[in-house]
N, C-alpha and C positions, 0 to 999 in steps of 0.2 A: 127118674132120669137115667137114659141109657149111659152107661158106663164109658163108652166115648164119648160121650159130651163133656162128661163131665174133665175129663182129660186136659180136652180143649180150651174148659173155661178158666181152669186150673194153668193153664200156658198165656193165655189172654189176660188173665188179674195178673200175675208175676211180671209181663213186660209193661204192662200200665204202672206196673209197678217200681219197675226201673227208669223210667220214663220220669216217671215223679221225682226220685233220686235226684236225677240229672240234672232235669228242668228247674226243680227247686231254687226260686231268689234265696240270697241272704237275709238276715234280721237285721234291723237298723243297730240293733248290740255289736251286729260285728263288725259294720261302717266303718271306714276313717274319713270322719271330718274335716277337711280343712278351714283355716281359718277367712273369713273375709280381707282381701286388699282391702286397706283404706288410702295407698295414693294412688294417683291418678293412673289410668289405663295406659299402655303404652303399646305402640305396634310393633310387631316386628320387622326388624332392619331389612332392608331386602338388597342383597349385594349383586349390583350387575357384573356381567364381562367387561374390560375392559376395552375403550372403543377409540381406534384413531383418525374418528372425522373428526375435522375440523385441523387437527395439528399439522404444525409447519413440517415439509416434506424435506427433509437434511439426505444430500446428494454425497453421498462416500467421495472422499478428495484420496489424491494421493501425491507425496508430497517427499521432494527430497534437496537435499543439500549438500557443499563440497567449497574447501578453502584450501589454500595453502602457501606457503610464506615460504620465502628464502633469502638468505641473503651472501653476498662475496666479498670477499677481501684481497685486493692484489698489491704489492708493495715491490715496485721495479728497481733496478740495480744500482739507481740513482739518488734513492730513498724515497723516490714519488710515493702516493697511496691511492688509490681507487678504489670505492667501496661502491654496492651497487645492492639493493635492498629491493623486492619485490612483495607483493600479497596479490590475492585474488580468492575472490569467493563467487556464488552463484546459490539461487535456490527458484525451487518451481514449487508451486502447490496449485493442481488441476486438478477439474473433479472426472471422475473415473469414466463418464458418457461422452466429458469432452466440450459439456457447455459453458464451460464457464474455465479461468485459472488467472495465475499470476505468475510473474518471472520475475527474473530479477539478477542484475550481475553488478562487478563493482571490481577494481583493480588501481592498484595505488603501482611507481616507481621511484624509487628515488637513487639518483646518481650523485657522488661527490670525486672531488679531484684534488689533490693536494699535491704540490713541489715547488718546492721553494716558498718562494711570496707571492706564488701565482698559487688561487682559489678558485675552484667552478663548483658549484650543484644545480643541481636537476632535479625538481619533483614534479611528478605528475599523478593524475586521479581521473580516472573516468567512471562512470554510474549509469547503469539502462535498468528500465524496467519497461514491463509492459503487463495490460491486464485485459481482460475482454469477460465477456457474458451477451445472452440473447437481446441486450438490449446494447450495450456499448463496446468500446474498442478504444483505449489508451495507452500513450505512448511517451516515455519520457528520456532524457538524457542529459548530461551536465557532464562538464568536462573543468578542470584547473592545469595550469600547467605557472610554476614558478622558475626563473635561472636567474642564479647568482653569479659575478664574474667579477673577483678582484684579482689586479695585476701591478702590484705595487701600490702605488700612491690611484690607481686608476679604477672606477667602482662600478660597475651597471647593474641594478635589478631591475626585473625584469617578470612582469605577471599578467596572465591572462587569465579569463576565464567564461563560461558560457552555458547557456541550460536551453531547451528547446522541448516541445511538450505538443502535444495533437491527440484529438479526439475525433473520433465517428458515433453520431448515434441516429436513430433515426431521426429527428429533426434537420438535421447536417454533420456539418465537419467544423469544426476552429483547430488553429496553429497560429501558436507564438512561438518569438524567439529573439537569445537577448544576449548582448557579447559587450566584454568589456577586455580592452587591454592597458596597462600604465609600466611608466618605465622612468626612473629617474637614474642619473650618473653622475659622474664627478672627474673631469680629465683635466688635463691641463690648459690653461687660460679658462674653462667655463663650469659651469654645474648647472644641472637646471631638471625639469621633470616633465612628461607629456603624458596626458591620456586620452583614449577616444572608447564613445560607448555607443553601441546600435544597437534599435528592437527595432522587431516586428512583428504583425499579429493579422490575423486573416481570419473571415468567417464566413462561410457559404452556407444556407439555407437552402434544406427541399421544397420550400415554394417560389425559388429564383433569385432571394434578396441575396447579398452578400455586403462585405465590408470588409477594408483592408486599412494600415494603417505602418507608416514608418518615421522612423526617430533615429537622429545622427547627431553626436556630441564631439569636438573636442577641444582641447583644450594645454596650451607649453608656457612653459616659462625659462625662460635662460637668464642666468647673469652669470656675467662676463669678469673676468682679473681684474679690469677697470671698474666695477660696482653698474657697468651701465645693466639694466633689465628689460628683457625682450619677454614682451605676453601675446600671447596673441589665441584666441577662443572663435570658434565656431558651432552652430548649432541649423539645424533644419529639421523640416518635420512633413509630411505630406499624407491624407486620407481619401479614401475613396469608396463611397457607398451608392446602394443599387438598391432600391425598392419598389416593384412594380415597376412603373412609368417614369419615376422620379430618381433622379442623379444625381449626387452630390460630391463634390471633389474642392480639397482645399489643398497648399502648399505652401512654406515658411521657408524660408535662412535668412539668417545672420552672421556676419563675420565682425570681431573686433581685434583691435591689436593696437601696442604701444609698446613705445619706446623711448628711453629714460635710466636716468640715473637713479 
C-alpha cells in the first residue's frame, strides 16, 4: 500500500474514532432513576391575562363640599339681646363626562329677641337637592319656618312648613307638593289654635294620559273668657284624569262648625 494512503486511512480511523467518543450512550450503571408517582396525575395550572369583559364600567366621579356656621351677639343700651345664628353647607358629586351627579344644599337661621317681657324667635331651614343620569332627572325641596312671640301675658306660635319634589324620566314627568301651616295663641278675653294643610300631585305620561289631584284642610278653635267654644273645620279635594278617550274628574267639600259652651 502506497504510503499516502496509508496516511489517509490513518486520519479516517482516528476521526471515526472521535466520533465514537462523542456519540457514545451512557450504561444504564450510570442512569438516574426516578421513582414512579403513585397519586394521581395532575396537569399543569395554566394562568390567563387578566380580562375585563364582562365587568361593570365605574365612571370616575368628582366630588366636592363646603359648610360654614356663624353666629352674633348684640346687647343694646337698654339691656335688649339679639342673637342671630346661621349654617350652610352644600356638596356635588358628578361624574367627570357629565352623565350622571348629585347636588345638594341645606341652610338653617335662627333669630332671637329678648327685652324686657317682650320674646321673639325665628327659626328657619331650607333643603334642595337635585340628581340626574341618562335616564332621569329629580328634584326636591323642603322648607320649615317656626316664630315664637311672647309679649307679656300675650303668646303666638307660629309654624310652617313644606316639601315639593318632581321627576322626569322618559315615561313622563310627576310632581307633588304639600304645605302645612298651625298657629295657636293666647291674648286677652280668647285662646284658641288653627291649622290649614294642602297637597298636590300631577302626572303626565308620553302616551298623553295624565292625572292631577288636590287636597285642602282646615281646621280653628277658639274659646272665649266666657268658656263659650267656636270650632269650625273645612276640607275639599278635587282629581282629574285623562286616558286615551276617557275623562274622568271628581270634586269634594265640606264645611262644619259649632258653637257652644
Amino acid at each position: 500500500m502506497p504510503a499516502s494512503c496509508l496516511v489517509k486511512y490513518a486520519v479516517v480511523v482516528g476521526v471515526l474514532s472521535s466520533l465514537a467518543v462523542v456519540l457514545a450512550r451512557p450504561s444504564y450503571s450510570d442512569a438516574v432513576v426516578f421513582p414512579e408517582d403513585d397519586g394521581p396525575e395532575h396537569s399543569m395550572p395554566v394562568f390567563l391575562p387578566p380580562s375585563d369583559k364582562g365587568a361593570p364600567k365605574h365612571t370616575p366621579m368628582d366630588s366636592s363640599a363646603a359648610s360654614n356656621t356663624g353666629s352674633q351677639t348684640v346687647t343694646g343700651p337698654d339691656g335688649s339681646t339679639q342673637q342671630n345664628t346661621f349654617g350652610a353647607s352644600q356638596g356635588a358629586n358628578i361624574a367627570a363626562d357629565g352623565s350622571k351627579g348629585e347636588l345638594s344644599a341645606a341652610n338653617t337661621q335662627q333669630q332671637t329677641f329678648q327685652s324686657g317681657d317682650k320674646y321673639q324667635s325665628q327659626n328657619q331651614g331650607q333643603s334642595q337637592s337635585a340628581s340626574f343620569d341618562k335616564d332621569r332627572q329629580a328634584l326636591s325641596n323642603a322648607n320649615t319656618n317656626t316664630n315664637v312671640i311672647r309679649d307679656g301675658q300675650n303668646v303666638r306660635e307660629q309654624t310652617a312648613g313644606g316639601a315639593a319634589s318632581s321627576m322626569q324620566t322618559a315615561q313622563g314627568s310627576q310632581a307633588s307638593q304639600a304645605q302645612t301651616n298651625s298657629e295657636s295663641f293666647k291674648e286677652a278675653g280668647k285662646q284658641g289654635d288653627r291649622s290649614t294643610g294642602s297637597a298636590q300631585s300631577q302626572h303626565i305620561g308620553m302616551d298623553g294620559s295624565a292625572s292631577t289631584s288636590n287636597a285642602n284642610t282646615g281646621s280653628e278653635r277658639i274659646v272665649l273668657a266666657d268658656g263659650t267654644v267656636i270650632t269650625k273645620s273645612t276640607s275639599s279635594s278635587s282629581s282629574f284624569q285623562v286616558s286615551g278617550n276617557t275623562k274622568v274628574s271628581t270634586a269634594a267639600k265640606s264645611i262644619s262648625s259649632s258653637f257652644g259652651g
